[in-house]
C-alpha positions in Angstrom: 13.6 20.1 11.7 17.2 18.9 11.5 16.6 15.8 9.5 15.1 16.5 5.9 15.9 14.8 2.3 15.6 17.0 -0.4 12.9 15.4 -2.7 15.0 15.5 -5.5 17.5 13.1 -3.9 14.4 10.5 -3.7 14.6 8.0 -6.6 11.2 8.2 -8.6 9.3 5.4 -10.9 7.5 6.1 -13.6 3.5 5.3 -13.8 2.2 4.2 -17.6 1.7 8.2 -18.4 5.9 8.9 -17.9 4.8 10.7 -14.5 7.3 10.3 -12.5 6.3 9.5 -8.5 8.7 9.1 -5.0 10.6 5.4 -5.1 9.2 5.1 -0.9 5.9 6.6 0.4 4.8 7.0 4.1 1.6 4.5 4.7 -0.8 5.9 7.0 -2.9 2.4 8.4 -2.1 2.9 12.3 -3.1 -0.5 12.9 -4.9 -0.3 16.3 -2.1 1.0 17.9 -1.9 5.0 17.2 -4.4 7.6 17.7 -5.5 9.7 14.2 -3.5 12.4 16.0 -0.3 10.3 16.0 -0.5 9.3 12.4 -1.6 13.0 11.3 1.6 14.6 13.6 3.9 12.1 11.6 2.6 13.2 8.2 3.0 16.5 8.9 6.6 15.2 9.7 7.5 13.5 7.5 6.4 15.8 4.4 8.1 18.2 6.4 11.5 16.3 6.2 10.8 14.7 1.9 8.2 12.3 1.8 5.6 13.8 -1.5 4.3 10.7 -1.3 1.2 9.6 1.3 -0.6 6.5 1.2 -4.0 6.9 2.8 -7.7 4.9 3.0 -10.9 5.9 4.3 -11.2 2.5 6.3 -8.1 3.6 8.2 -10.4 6.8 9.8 -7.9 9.1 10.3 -8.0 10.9 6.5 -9.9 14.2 8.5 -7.0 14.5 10.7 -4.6 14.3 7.8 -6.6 16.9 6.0 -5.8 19.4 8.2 -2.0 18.6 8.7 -1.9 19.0 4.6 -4.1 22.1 5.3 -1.1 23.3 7.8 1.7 22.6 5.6 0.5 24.3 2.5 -0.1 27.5 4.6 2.9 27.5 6.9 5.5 25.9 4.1 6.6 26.3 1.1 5.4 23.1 -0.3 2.8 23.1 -2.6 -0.4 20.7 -3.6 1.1 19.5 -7.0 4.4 18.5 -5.1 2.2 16.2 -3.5 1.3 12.6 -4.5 -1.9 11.3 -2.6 -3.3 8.1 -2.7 -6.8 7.0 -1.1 -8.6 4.2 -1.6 -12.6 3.2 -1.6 -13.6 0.5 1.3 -15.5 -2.6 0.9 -18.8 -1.1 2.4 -18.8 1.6 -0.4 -18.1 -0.5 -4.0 -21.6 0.5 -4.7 -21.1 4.0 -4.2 -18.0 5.3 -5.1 -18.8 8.2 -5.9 -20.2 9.2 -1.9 -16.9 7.0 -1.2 -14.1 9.6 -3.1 -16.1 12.8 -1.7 -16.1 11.8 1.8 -12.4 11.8 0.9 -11.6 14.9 -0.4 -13.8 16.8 1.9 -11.7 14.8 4.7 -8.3 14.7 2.8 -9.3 19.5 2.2 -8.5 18.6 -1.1 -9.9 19.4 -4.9 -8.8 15.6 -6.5 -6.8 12.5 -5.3 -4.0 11.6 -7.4 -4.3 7.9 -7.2 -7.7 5.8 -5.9 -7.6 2.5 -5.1 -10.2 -0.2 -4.7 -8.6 -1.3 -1.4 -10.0 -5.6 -1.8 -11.5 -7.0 -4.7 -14.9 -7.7 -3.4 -17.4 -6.0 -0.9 -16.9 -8.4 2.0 -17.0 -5.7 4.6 -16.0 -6.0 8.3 -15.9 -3.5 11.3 -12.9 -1.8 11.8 -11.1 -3.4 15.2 -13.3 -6.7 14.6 -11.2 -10.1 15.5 -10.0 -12.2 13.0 -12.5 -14.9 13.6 -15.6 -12.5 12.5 -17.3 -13.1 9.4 -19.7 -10.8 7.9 -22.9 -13.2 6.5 -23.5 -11.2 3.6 -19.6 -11.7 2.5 -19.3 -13.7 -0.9 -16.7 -14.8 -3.5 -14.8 -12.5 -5.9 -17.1 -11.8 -8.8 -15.7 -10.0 -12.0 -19.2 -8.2 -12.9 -19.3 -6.6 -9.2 -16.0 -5.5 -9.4 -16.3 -4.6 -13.0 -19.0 -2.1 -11.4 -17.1 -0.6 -8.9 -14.2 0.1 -11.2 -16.4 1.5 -13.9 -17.4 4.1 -10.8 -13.9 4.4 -10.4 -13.2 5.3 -13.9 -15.8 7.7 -13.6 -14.1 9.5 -10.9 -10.6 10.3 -13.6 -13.5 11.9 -15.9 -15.2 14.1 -13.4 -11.5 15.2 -12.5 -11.7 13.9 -8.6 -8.8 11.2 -9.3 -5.8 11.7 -11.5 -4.8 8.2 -11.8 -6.7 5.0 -10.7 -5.4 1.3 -8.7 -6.3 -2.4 -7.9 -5.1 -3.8 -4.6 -4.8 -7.1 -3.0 -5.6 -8.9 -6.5 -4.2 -12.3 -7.8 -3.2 -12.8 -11.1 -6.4 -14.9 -12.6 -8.7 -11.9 -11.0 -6.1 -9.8 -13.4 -6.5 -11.5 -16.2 -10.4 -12.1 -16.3 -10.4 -7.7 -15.6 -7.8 -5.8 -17.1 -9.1 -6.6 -20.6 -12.5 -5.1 -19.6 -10.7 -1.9 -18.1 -11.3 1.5 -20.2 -8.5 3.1 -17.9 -5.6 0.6 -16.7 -4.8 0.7 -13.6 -1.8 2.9 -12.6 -0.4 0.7 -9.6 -1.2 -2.4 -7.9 -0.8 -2.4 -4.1 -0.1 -5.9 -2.8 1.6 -6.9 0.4 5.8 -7.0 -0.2 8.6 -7.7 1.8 12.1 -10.4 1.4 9.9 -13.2 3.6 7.0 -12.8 0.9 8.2 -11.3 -2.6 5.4 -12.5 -4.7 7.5 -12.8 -7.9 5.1 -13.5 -10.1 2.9 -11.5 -9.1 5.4 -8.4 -9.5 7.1 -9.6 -13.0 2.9 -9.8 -13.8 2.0 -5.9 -12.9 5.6 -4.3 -14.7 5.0 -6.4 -17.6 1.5 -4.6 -17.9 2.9 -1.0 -17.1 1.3 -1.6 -13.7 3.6 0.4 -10.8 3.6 -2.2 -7.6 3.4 -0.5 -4.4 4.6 -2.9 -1.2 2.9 -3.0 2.0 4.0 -4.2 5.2 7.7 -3.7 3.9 9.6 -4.5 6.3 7.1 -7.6 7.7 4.1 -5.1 9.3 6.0 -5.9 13.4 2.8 -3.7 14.5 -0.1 -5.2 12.7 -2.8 -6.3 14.6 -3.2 -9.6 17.0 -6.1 -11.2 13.9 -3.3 -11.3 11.7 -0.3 -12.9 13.6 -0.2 -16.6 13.4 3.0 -18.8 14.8 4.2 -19.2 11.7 4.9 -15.9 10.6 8.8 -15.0 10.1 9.3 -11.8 10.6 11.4 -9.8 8.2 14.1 -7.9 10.5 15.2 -11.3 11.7 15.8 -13.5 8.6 19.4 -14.2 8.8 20.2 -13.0 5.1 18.9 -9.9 6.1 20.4 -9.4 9.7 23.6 -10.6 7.7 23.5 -7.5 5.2 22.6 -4.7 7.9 25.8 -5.9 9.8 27.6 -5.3 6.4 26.2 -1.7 6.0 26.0 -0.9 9.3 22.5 -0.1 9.6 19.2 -1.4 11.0 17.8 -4.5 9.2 14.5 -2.4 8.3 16.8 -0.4 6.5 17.7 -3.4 3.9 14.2 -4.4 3.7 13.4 -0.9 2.2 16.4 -0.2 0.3 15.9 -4.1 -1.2 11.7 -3.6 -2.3 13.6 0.7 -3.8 15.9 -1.2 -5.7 14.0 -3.8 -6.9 11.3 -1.8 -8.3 8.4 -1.4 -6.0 7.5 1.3 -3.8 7.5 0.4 -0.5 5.0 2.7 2.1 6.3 1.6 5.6 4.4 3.2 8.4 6.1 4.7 11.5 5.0 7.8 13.8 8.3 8.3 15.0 10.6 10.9 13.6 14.1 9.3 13.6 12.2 6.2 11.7 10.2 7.7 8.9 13.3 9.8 8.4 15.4 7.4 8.1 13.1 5.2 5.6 13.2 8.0 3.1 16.9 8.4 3.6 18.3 5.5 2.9 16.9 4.9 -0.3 19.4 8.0 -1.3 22.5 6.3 -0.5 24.6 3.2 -0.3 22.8 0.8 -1.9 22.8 -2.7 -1.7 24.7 -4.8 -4.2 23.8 -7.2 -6.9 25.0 -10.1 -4.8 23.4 -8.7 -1.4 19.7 -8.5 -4.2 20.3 -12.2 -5.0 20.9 -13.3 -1.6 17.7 -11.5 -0.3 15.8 -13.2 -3.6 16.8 -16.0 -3.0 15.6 -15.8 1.2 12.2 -15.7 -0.3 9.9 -17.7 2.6 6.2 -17.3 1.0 4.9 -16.1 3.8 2.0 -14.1 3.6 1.1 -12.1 6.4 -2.2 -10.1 5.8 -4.2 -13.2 5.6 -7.5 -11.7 5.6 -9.9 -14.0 6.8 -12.3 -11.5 7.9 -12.9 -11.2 4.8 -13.9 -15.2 4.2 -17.4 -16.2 2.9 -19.7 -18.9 4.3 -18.6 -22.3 2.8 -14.6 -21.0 2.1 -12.3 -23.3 3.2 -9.8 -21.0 4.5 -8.1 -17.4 4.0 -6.1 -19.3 1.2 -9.3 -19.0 -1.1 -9.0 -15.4 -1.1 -5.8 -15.8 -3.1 -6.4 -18.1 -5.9 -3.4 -20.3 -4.9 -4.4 -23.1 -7.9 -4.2 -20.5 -10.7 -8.4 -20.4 -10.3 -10.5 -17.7 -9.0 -12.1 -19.6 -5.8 -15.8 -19.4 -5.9 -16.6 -17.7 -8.8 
């Protein structure tokens, strides 16, 4: 391969413990665009070229394939499982079960623990992968603290049996923080939460570091290739805010670029997707060079357009009013 970073050039964050984990991660949701194969062929690229970090998730159905690309790697490469830092994550179906959730996993994933496991949403509002963004599941209800109390107690469970290293919250709101973290017997080592200059969720952020809490940024650099259910007109997308095409003219690069090296520097880790070689290369790369000034930081903070763009109204109960209930906009948790 001619393109590779050495790991060590990769800025790390520290989790609450003092481990130390890769500043930019390679996500592994497909959308419904790519094959398993095409996401599995680009992890084995992209560890291949310095990523130690992969984001994965059962829900995405491609963890079998990825097993066997890690499978691969560790026999035709030096690279080694504890270089590695692999995240999963347990799907809505499964909160009951965790447990059937995180081995399905590992027997997919070929491996002996996960290093971080998420619980992907906060409640079990479960819909088919591929469904349209106007399908509601009947049995799909409000966010309820003793359900998801449950599942993370399973979770928990997973660190003692030694499946799972470390443990995560994603796609949570700051009043479903509050009302759980004092009730957590293991914090949670990262929060995973949609990130990107059109929708930096200040508060939100400042909220997880000031609890130890690593944030981890999807859709990066604006998600181009999510699917149709979540595009509405009103979306701005990332790459052509003006602030940021203004900055990549500056340095020279692509505006992606400044979208990743922005969420590096800031203090997130970002985990943009791409199955293309001169991309996911690049994504790690640039977060090892020529960063963006304080002033270019500001100006991006200041773009800031609020604009969320993994709604998730498939995951909407009957009687919600809209996808905006699912994120507590008053300060409230909606339904409970």
């Amino acid at each position: 391969m001619d393109h590779k970073i050495n790991p060590v050039d990769v800025p790390k964050r520290k989790l609450y413990t003092g481990e130390e984990i890769p500043v930019v991660g390679l996500g592994t949701f497909g959308s419904d665009k790519y094959t398993p194969e095409q996401v599995s062929n680009a992890v084995f690229g992209a560890i291949l070229s310095g990523y130690r970090l992969i984001d994965c998730a059962s829900v995405y159905q491609n963890e079998d394939r990825i097993g066997e690309v890690l499978q691969r790697i560790f026999k035709e490469s030096e690279i080694k499982r504890e270089e590695l830092f692999i995240t999963s994550k347990v799907w809505n179906d499964m909160h009951r079960e965790v447990l059937r959730s995180c081995e399905k996993s590992l027997k997919d994933l070929q491996l002996d623990h996960i290093d971080l496991y998420f619980v992907h949403w906060p409640f079990p509002n479960y819909h088919a992968p591929g469904c349209s963004g106007d399908s509601r599941n009947p049995d799909s209800r409000p966010f309820s603290i003793n359900e998801f109390m449950d599942t993370w107690k399973q979770c928990e469970e997973l660190v003692d049996k030694g499946l799972v290293r470390y443990i995560g919250m994603s796609n949570m709101t700051i009043p479903k923080l509050e009302a759980v973290l004092p009730l957590c017997r293991i914090k949670p080592a990262a929060l995973e939460m949609e990130c990107h200059p059109g929708f930096q969720q200040e508060e939100l952020f400042a909220y997880a570091l000031e609890h130890g809490i690593q944030p981890i940024g999807y859709c990066p650099i604006g998600s181009p290739s999510r699917p149709e259910r979540d595009r509405t007109s009103e979306d701005v997308a990332d790459t052509q805010m003006a602030e940021i095409v203004e900055i990549a003219e500056a340095h020279h690069v692509h505006p992606a670029v400044v979208c990743l090296k922005w969420a590096a520097q800031r203090g997130q880790i970002p985990i943009p997707f791409s199955v293309k070689e001169p991309q996911y290369v690049s994504n790690l790369k640039c977060v090892t060079e020529d960063p963006l000034t304080p002033e270019e930081m500001e100006k991006i903070r200041k773009a800031d357009k609020n604009c969320r763009l993994i709604k998730g109204q498939v995951f909407l109960w009957q009687g919600a009013s809209g996808w905006e209930d699912l994120w507590d906009l008053d300060g409230k948790i909606t339904g409970a």
